[in-house]
Backbone as CSV, one residue per row, in Angstrom:
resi,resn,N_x,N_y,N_z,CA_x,CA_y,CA_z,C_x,C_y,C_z
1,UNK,16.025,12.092,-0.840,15.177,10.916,-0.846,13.768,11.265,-1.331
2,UNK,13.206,12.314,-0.726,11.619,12.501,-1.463,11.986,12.786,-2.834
3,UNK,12.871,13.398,-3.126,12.543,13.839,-4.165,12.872,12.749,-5.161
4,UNK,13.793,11.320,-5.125,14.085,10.459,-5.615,12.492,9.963,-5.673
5,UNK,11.940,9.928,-4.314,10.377,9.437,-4.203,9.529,10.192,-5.444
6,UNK,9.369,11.032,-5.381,8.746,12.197,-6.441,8.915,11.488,-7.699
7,UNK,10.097,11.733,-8.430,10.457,11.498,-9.696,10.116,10.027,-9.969
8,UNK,10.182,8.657,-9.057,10.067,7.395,-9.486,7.911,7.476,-9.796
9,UNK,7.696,8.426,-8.629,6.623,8.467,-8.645,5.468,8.819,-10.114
10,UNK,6.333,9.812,-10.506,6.079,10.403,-11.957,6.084,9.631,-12.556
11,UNK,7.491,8.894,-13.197,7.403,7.960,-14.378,6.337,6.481,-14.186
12,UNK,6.373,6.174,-12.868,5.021,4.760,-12.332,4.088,5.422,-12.959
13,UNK,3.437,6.589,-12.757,2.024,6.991,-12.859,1.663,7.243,-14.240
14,UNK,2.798,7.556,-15.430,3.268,8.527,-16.788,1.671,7.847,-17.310
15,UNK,1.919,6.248,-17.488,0.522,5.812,-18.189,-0.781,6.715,-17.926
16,UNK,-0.669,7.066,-16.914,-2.262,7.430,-16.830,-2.426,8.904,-16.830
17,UNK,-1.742,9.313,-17.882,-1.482,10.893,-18.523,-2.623,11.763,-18.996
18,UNK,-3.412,10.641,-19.669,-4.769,11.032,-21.063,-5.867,10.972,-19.706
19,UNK,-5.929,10.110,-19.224,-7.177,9.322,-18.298,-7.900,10.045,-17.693
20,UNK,-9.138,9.816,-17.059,-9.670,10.790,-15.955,-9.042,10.058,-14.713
21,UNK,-8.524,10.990,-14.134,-7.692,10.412,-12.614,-8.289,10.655,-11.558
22,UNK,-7.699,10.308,-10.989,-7.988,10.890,-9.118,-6.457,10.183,-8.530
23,UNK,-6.591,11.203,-7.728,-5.182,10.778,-6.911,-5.365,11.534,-5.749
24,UNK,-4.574,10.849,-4.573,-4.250,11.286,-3.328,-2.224,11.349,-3.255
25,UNK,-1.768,12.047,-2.042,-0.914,11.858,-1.682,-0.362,11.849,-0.348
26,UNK,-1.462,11.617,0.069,-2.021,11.258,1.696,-2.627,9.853,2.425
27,UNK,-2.608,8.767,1.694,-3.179,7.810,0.994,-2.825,6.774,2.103
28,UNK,-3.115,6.470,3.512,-2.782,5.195,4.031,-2.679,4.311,4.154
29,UNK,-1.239,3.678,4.941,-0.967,2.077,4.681,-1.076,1.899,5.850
30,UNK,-1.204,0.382,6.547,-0.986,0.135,7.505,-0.369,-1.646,7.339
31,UNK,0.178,-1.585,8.261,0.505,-3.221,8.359,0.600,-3.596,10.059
32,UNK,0.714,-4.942,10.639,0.558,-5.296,11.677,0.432,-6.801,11.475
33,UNK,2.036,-6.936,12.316,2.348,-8.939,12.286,2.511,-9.388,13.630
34,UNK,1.110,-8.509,14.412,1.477,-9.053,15.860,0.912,-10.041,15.972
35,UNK,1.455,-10.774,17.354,0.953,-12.151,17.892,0.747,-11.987,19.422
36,UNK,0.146,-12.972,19.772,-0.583,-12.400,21.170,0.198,-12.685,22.061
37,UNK,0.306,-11.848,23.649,1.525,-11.937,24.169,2.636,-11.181,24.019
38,UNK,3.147,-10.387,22.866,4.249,-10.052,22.788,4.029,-8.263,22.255
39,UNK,4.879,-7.647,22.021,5.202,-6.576,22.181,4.242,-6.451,20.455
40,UNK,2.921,-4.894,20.169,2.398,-5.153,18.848,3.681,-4.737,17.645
41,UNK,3.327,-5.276,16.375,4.101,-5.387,15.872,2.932,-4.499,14.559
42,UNK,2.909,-3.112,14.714,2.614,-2.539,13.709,3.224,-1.381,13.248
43,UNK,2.840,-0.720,12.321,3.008,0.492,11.567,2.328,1.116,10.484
44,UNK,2.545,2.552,10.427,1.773,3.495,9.512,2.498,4.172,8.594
45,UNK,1.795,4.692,7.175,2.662,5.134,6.469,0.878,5.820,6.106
46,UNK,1.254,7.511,6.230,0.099,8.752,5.886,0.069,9.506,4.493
47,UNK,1.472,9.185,4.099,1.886,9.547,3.288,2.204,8.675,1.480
48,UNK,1.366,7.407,1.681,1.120,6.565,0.564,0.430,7.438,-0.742
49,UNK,1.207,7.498,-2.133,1.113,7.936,-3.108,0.296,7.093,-3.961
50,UNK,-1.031,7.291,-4.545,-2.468,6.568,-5.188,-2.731,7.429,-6.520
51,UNK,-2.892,6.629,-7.535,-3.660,7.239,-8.533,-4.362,5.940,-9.437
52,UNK,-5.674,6.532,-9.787,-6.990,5.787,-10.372,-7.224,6.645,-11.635
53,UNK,-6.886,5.676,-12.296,-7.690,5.861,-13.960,-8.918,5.486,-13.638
54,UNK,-10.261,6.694,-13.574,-11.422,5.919,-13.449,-12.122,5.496,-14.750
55,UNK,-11.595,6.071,-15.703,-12.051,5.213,-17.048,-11.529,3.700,-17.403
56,UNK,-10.374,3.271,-16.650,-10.512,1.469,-16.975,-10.271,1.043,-15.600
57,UNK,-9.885,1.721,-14.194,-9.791,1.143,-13.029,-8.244,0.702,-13.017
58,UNK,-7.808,0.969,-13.459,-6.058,0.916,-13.189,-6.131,1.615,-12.198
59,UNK,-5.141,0.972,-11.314,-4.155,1.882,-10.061,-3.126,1.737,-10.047
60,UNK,-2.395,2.427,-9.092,-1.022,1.957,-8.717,-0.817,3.257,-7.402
61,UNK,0.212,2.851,-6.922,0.313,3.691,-5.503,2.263,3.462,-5.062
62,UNK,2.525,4.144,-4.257,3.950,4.338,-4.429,4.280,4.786,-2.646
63,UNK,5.058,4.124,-1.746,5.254,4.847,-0.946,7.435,4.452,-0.616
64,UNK,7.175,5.154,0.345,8.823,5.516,1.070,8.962,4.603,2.081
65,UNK,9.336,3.222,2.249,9.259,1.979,3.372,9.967,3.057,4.169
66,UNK,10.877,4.418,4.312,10.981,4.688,5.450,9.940,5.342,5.675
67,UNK,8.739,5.607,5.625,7.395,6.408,5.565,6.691,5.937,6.836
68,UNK,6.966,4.200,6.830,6.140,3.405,7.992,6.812,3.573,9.124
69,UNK,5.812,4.163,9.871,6.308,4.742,11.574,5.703,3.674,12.377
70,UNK,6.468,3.119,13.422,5.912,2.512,14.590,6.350,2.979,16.203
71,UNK,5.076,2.385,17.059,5.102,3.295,18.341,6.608,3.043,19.216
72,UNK,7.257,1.994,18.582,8.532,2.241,19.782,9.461,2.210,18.150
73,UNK,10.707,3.595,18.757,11.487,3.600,17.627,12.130,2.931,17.296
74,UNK,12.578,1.832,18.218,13.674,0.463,18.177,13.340,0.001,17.326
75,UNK,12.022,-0.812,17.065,11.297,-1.423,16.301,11.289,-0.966,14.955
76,UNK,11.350,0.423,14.585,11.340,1.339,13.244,12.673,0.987,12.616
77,UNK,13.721,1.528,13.869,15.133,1.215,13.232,15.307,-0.377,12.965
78,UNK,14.815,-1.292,13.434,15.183,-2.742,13.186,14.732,-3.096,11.579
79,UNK,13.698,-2.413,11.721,12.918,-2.305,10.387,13.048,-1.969,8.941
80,UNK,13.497,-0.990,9.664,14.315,-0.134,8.294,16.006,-1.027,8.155
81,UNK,16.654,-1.028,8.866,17.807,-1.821,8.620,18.113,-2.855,8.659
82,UNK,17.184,-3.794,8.887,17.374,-5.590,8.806,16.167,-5.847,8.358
83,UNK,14.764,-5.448,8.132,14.268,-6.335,7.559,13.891,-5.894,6.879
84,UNK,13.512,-4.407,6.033,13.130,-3.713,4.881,14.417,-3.587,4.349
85,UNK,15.687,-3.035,4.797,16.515,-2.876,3.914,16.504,-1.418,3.236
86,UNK,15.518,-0.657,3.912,15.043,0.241,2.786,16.411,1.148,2.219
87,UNK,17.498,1.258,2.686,18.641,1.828,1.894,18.855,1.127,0.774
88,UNK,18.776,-0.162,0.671,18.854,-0.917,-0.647,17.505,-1.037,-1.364
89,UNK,16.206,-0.787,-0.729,14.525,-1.036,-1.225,14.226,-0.447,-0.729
90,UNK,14.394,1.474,-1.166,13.618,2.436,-0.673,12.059,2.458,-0.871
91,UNK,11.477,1.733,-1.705,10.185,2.226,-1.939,9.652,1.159,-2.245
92,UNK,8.226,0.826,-2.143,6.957,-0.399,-1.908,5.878,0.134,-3.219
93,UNK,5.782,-0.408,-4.055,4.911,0.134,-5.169,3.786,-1.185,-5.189
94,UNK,2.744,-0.868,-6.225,1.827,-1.401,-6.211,0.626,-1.110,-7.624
95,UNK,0.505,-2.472,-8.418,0.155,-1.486,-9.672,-0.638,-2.548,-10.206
96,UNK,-2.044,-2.120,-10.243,-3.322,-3.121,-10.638,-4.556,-2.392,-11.179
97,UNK,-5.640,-3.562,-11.074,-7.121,-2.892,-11.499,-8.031,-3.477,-10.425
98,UNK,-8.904,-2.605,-10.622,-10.512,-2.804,-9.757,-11.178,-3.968,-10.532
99,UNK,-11.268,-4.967,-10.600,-12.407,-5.642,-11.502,-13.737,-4.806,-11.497
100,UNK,-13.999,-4.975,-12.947,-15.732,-4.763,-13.174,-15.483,-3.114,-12.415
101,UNK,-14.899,-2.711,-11.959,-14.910,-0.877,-11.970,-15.588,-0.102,-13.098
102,UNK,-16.492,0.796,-12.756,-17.397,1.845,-13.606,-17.459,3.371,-12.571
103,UNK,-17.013,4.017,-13.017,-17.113,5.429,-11.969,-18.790,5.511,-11.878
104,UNK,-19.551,5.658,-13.036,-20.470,6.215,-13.188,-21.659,5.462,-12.173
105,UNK,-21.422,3.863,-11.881,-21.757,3.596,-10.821,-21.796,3.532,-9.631
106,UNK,-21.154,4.222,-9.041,-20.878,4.645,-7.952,-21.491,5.690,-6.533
107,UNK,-22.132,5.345,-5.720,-22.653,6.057,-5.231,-22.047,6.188,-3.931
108,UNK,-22.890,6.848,-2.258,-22.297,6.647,-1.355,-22.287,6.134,-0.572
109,UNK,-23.158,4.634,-1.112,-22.992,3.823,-0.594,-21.375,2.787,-0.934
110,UNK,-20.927,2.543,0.241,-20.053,1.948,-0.097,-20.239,0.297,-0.963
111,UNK,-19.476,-0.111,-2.450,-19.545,-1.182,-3.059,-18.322,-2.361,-3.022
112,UNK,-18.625,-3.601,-2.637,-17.598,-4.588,-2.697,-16.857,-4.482,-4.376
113,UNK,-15.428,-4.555,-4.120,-14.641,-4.811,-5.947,-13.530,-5.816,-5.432
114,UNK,-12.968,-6.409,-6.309,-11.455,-7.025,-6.322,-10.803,-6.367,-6.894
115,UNK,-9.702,-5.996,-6.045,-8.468,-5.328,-6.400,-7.222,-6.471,-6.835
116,UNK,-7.125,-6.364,-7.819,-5.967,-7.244,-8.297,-4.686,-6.691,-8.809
117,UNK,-3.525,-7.552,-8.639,-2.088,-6.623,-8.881,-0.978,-6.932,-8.500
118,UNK,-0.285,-6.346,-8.578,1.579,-7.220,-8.366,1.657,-5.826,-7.150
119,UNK,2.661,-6.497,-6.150,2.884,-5.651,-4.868,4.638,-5.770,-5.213
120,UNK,5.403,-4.987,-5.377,7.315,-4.786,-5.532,7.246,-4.282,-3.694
121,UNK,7.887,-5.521,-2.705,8.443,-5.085,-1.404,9.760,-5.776,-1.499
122,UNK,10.280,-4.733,-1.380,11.719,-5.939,-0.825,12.708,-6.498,-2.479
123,UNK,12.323,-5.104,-3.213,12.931,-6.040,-4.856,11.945,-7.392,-4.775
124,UNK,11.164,-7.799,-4.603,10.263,-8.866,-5.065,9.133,-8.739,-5.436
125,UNK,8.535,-8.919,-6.729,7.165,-8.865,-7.272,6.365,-9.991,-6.933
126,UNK,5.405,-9.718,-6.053,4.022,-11.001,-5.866,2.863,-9.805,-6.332
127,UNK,1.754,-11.020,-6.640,0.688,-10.889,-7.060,-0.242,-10.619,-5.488
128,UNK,-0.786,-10.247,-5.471,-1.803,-9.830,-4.400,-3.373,-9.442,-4.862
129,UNK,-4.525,-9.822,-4.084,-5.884,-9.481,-4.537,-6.236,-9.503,-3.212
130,UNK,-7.537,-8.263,-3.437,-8.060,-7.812,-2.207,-9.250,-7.035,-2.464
131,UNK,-10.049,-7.598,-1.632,-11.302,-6.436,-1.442,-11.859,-5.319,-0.639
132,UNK,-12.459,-4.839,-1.797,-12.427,-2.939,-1.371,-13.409,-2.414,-1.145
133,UNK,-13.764,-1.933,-0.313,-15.229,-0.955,-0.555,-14.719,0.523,-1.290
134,UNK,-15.797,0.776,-2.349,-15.042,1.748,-2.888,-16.746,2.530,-3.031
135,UNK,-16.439,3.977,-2.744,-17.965,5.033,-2.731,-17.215,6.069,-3.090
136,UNK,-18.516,7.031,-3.622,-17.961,8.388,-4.260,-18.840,9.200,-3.556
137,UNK,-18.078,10.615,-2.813,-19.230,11.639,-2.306,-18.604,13.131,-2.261
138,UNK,-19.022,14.068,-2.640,-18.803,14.970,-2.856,-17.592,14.952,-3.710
139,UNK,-17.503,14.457,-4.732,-16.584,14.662,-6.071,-15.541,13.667,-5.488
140,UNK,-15.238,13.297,-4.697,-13.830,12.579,-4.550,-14.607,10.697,-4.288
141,UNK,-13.508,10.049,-4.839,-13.343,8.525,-4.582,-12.728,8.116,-3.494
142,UNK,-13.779,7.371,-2.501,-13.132,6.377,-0.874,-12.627,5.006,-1.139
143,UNK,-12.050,4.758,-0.885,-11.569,3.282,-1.123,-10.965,2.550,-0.176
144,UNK,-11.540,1.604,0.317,-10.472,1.302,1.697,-10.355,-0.586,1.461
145,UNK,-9.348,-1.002,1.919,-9.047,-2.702,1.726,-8.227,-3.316,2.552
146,UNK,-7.994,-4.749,2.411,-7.033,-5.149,3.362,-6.639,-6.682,2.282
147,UNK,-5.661,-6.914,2.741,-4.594,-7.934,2.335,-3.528,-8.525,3.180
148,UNK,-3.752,-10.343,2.672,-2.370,-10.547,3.574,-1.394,-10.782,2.918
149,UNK,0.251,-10.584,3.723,1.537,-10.565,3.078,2.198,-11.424,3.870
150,UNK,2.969,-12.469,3.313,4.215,-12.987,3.857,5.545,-12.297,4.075
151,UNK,6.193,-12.149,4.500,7.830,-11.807,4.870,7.896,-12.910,3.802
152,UNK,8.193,-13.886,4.005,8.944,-14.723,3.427,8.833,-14.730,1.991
153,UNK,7.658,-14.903,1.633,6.938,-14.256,-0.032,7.799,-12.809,-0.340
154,UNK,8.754,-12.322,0.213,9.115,-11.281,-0.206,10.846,-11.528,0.133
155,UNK,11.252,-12.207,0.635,12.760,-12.483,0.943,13.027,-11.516,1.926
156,UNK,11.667,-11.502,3.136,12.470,-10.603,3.985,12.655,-12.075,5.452
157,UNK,14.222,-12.061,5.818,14.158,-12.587,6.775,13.831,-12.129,8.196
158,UNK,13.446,-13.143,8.931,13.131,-12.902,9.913,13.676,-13.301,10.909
159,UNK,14.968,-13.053,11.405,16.003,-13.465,12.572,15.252,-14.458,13.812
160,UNK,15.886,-15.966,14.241,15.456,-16.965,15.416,14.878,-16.345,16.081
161,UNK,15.493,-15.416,16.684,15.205,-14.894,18.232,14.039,-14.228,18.151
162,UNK,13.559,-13.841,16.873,12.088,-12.844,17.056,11.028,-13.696,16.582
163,UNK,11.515,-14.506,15.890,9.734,-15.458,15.039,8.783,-15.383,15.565
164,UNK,9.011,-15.861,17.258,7.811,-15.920,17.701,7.286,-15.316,18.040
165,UNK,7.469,-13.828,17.629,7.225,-12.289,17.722,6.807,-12.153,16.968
166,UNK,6.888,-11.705,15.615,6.370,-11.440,14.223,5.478,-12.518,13.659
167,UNK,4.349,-12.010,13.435,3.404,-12.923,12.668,4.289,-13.602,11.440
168,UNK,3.582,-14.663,11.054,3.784,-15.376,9.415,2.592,-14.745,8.487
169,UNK,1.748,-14.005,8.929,0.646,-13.076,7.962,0.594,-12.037,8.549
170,UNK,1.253,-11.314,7.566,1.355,-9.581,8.016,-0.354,-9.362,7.307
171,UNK,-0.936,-8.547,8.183,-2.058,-7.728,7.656,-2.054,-6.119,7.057
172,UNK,-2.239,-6.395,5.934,-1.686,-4.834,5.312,-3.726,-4.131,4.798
173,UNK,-3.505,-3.126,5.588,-4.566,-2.229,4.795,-4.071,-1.034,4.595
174,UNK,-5.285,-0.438,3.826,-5.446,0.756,2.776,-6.289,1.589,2.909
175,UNK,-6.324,2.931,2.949,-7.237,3.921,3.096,-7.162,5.159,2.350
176,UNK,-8.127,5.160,1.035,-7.439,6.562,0.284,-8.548,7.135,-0.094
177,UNK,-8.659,8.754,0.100,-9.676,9.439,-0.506,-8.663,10.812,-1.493
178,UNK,-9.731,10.304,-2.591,-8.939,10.235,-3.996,-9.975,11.840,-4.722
179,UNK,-9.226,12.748,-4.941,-9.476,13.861,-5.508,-9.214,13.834,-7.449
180,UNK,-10.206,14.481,-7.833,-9.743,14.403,-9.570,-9.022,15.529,-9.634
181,UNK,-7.937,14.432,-10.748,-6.872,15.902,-11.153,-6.832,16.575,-11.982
């Protein structure tokens, strides 16, 4: 499986061959569709795959839906086998630009950008935009954001008995500090 991860990872990224890059492979996700009252409904993935053309602000990022860990394992396994699917949709990609992105402006202070881009969960492509603070300090790029996601915007069902468990807006953020390669 990683290494299936690896190789899809390669050919996503191939475009940005010539570019000045930065990339992580440590790169965090998070999501969380809890509702109040009920058992939280989150997870982590440490291991999210990022790379930045900082000459036009292209990204894209790549992770392993079995990657996202949550605190009770029940919840992981439900996850992985009824509502990610991930044996049939091993992997969550993500492939856009920074608007108005310039490396050379960049300082450490952190700057507002729109991140714009198509999100593949679940075999389904949606469009997604989100804002980022993005700063540069000691040679590497910070970038951190958040976005909301539907289940349903993605054809993942969500079985009667839990709805009123699982949010209808999953909150997905991002956290990557990005080394040049």
């Amino acid at each position: 499986m990683r290494r299936l991860l690896v190789m899809s990872a390669v050919l996503f990224f191939a475009g940005f061959a010539s570019a000045q890059k930065y990339s992580s492979k440590t790169g965090s996700v998070t999501f969380e569709a809890s509702v109040p009252l009920f058992e939280d409904v989150y997870a982590k993935d440490g291991n999210n795959i990022v790379v930045l053309n900082a000459d036009t602000g292209e990204m894209a990022s790549v992770s392993a839906v079995k990657n996202f860990h949550f605190k009770v394992k029940l919840m992981e396994e439900h996850f992985n086998e009824s509502y990610a699917e991930t044996a049939k949709y091993p992997k969550a990609t993500f492939k856009g630009k920074i608007a108005g992105f310039d490396k050379t402006k960049l300082t450490a202070s952190p700057q507002k950008y729109t991140v714009q881009g198509t999100l593949n969960f679940h075999g389904v492509d949606k469009a997604v935009s989100s804002v980022a603070s993005i700063y540069s300090k000691d040679g590497k790029i910070y970038m951190q954001g958040a976005f909301m996601a539907k289940p349903v915007d993605y054809s993942v069902t969500i079985p009667k008995m839990v709805t009123k468990k699982v949010a209808e807006n999953v909150n997905v953020e991002y956290n990557y500090v990005m080394t040049k390669q």
